[in-house]
Backbone bond lengths (Angstrom), bond angles and torsions (degrees), N, CA, C in turn:
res aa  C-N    CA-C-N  psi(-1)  N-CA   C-N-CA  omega(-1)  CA-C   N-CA-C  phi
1 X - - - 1.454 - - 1.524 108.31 -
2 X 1.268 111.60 128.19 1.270 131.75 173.33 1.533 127.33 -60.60
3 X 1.273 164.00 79.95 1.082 145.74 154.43 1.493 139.80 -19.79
4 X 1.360 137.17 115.53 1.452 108.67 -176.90 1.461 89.12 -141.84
5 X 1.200 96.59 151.89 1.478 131.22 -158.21 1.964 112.01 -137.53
6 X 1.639 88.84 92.18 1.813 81.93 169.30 1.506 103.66 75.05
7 X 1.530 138.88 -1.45 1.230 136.93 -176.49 1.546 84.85 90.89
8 X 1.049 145.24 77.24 1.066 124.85 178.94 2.040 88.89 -169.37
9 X 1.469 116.30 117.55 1.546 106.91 -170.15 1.650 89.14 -102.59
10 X 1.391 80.37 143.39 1.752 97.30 163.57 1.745 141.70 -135.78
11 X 0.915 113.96 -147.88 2.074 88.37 -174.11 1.378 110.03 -87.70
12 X 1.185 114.11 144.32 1.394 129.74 -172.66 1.450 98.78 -29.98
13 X 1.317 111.39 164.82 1.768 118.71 152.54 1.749 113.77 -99.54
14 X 1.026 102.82 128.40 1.507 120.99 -170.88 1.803 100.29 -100.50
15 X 1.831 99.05 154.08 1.628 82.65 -172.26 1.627 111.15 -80.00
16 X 1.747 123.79 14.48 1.163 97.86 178.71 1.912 108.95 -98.01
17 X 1.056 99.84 -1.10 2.027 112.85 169.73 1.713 85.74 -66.20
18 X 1.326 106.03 -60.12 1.443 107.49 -159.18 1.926 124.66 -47.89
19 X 1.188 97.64 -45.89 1.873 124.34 150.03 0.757 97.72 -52.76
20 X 1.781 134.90 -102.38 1.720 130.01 175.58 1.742 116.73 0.49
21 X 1.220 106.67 -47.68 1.633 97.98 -164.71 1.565 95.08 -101.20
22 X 1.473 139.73 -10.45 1.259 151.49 -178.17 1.423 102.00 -75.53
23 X 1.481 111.68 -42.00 1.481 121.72 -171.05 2.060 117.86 -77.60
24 X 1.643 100.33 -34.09 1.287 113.22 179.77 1.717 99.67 -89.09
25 X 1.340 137.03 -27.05 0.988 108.98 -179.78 1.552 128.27 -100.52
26 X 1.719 98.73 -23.14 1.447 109.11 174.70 1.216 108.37 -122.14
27 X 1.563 127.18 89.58 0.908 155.25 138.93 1.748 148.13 0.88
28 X 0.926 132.81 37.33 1.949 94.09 -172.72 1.507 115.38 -124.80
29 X 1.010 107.21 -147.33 1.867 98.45 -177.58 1.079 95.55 -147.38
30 X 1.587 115.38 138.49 1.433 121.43 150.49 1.761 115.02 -105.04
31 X 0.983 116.56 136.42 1.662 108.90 172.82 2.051 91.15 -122.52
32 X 1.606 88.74 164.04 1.397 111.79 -169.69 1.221 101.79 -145.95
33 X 1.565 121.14 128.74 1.600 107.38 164.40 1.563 98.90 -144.04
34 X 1.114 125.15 147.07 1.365 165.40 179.30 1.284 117.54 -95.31
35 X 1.689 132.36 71.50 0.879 136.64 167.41 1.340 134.10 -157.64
36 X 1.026 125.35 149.88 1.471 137.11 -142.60 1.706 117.76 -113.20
37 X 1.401 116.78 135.82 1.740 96.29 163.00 1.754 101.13 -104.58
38 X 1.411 122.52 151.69 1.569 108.13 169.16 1.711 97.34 81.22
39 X 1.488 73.59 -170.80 1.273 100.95 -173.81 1.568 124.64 -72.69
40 X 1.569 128.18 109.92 1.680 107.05 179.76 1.703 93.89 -117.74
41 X 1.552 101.95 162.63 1.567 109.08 -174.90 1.803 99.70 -107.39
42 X 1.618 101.57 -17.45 1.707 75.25 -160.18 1.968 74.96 -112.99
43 X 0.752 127.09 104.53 1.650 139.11 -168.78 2.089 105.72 -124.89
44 X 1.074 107.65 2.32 1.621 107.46 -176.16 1.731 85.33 -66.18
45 X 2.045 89.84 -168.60 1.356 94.16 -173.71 1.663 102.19 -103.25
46 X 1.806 94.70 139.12 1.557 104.89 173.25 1.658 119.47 -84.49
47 X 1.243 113.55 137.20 1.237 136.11 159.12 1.945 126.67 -68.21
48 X 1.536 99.53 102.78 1.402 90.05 -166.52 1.176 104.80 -94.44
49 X 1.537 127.34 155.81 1.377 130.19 -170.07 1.487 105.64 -129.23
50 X 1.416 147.32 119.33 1.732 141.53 172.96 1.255 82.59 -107.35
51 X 1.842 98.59 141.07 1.172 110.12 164.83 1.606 119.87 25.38
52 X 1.817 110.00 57.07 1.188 118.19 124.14 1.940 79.40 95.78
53 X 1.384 141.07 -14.03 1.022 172.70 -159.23 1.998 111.04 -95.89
54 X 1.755 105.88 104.45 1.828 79.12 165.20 1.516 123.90 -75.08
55 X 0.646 141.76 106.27 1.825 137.90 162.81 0.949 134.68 -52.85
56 X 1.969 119.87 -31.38 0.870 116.46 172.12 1.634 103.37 159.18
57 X 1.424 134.75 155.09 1.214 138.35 176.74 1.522 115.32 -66.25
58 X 1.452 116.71 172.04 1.791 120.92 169.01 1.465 99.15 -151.68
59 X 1.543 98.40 119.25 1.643 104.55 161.49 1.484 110.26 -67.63
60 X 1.525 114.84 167.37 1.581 118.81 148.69 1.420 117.76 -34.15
61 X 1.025 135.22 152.93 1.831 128.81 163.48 1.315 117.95 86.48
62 X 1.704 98.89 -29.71 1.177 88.72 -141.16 1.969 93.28 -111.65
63 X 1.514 124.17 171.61 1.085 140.85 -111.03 1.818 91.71 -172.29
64 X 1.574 103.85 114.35 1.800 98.73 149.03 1.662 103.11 -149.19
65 X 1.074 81.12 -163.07 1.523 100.34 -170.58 1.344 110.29 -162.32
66 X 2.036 101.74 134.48 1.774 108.38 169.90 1.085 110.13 -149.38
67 X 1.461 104.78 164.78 1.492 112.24 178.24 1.540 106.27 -72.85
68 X 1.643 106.03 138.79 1.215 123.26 157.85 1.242 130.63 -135.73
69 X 1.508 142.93 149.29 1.415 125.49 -157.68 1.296 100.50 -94.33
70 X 1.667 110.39 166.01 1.160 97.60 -173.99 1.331 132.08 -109.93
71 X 1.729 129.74 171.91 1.257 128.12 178.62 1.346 92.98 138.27
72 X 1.413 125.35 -147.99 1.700 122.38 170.13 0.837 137.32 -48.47
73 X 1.160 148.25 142.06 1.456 151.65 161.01 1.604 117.78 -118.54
74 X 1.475 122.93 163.63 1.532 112.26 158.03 1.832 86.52 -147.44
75 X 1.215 99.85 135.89 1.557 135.07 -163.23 1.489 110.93 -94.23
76 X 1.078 170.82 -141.88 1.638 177.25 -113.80 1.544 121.56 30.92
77 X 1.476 96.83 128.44 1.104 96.13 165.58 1.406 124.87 -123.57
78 X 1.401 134.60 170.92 1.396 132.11 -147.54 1.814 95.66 -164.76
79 X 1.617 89.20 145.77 1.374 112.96 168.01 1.592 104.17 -157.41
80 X 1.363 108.68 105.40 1.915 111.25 -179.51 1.380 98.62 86.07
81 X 1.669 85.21 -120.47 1.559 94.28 -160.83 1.999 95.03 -108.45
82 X 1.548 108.51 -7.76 1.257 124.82 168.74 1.297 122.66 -58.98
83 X 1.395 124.74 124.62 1.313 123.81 171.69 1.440 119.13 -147.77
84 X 1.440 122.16 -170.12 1.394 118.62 -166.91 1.487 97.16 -108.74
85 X 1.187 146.02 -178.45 1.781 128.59 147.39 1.598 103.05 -79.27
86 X 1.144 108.57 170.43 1.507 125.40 -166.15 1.603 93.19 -91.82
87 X 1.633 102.68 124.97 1.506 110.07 164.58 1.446 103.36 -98.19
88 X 1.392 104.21 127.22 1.504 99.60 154.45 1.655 122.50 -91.04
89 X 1.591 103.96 147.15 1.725 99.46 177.12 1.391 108.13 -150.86
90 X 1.021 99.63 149.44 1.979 109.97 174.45 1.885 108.00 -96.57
91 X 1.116 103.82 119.38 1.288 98.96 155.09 1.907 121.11 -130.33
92 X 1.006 85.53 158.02 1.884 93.78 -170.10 1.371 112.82 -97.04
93 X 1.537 122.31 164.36 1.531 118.95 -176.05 1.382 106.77 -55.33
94 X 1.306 102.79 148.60 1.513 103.43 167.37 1.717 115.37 90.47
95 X 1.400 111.66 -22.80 1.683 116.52 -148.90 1.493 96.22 -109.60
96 X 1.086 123.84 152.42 1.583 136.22 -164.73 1.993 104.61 -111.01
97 X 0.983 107.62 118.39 1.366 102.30 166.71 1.544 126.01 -113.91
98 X 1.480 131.60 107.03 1.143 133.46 -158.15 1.569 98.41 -103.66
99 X 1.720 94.02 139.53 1.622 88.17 161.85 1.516 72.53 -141.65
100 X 2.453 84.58 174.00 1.353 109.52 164.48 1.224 94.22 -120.29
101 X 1.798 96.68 156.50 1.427 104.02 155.23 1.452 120.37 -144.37
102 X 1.294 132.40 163.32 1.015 147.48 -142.38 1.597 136.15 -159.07
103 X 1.076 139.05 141.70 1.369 128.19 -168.00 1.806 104.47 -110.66
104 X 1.094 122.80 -12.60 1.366 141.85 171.76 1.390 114.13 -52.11
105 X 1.268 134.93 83.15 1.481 121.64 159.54 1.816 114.80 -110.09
106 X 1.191 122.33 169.73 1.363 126.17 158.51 1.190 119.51 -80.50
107 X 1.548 112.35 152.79 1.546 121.05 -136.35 1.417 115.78 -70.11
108 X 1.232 134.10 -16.59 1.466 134.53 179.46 1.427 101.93 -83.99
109 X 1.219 129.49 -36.72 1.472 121.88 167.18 1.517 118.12 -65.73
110 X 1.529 118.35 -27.23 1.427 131.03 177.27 1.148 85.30 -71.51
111 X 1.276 146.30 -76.45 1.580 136.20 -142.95 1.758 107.14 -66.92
112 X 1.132 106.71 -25.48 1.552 111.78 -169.43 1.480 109.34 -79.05
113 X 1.712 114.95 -32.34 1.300 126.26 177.07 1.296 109.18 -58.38
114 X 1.313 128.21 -20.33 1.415 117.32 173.54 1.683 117.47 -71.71
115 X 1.130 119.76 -33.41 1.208 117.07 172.46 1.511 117.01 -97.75
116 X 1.423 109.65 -2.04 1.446 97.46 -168.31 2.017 88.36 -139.54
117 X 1.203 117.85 67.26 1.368 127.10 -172.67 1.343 119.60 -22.60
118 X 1.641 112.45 -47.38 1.345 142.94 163.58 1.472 111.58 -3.99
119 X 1.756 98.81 -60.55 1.307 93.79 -170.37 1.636 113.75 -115.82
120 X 0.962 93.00 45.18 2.086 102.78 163.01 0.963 107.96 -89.78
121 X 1.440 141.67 -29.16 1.704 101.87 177.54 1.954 84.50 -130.85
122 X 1.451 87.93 160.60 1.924 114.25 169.72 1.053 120.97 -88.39
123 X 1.474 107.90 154.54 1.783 97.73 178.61 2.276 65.82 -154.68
124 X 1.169 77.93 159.33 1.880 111.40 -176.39 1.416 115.98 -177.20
125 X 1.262 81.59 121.90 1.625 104.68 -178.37 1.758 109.70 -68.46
126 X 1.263 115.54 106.93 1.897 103.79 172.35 1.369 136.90 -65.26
């Protein structure tokens, strides 16, 4: 598809203009942080997944943030065969959605994570 401007044709629109203008007009934020009080055992780096999607790794400490558009989401994070369960969340233009996550649970949930992987690491929305 062609663009025209003023009677005037110009270069196609490609789908990364199309993102580009998806990204400046519909907006939102996700932030993520990775941090611990005490002692955690499963502390390597997590693998975050949106909508089923990798996005990108998370050290210990450490903390990012990206644009995502808005309306639903489903969130997970992963290390191995370890993971969090999938939160789903809505966020709207403009609006920031923070979670933490964590490898830290108390011990009957630690013991259960071995058979039930699911629940070795946390994720919570702030």
């Amino acid at each position: 598809m062609t663009e025209v401007d003023g009677g005037n044709q110009t270069r196609p629109r490609t789908a990364q203009d199309r993102r580009q203008e998806e990204e400046i007009t519909l907006s939102a934020t996700l932030k993520l942080t990775h941090k611990t009080i005490g002692v955690e055992v499963r502390r390597g780096t997590y693998d975050v997944l949106l909508d089923g999607d990798h996005v990108r790794s998370l050290e210990l400490n450490g903390t990012f943030e990206m644009a995502v558009p808005p309306g639903p989401h489903r969130l997970q994070i992963r290390s191995g065969r370890n993971s969090s369960r999938t939160k789903s969340f809505d966020v709207a233009e403009g609006e920031v959605a923070s979670f933490r996550c964590s490898g830290k649970s108390i011990l009957p949930i630690f013991l259960l994570s071995f058979f039930i992987p699911s629940l070795a690491l946390s994720l919570h929305r702030e």
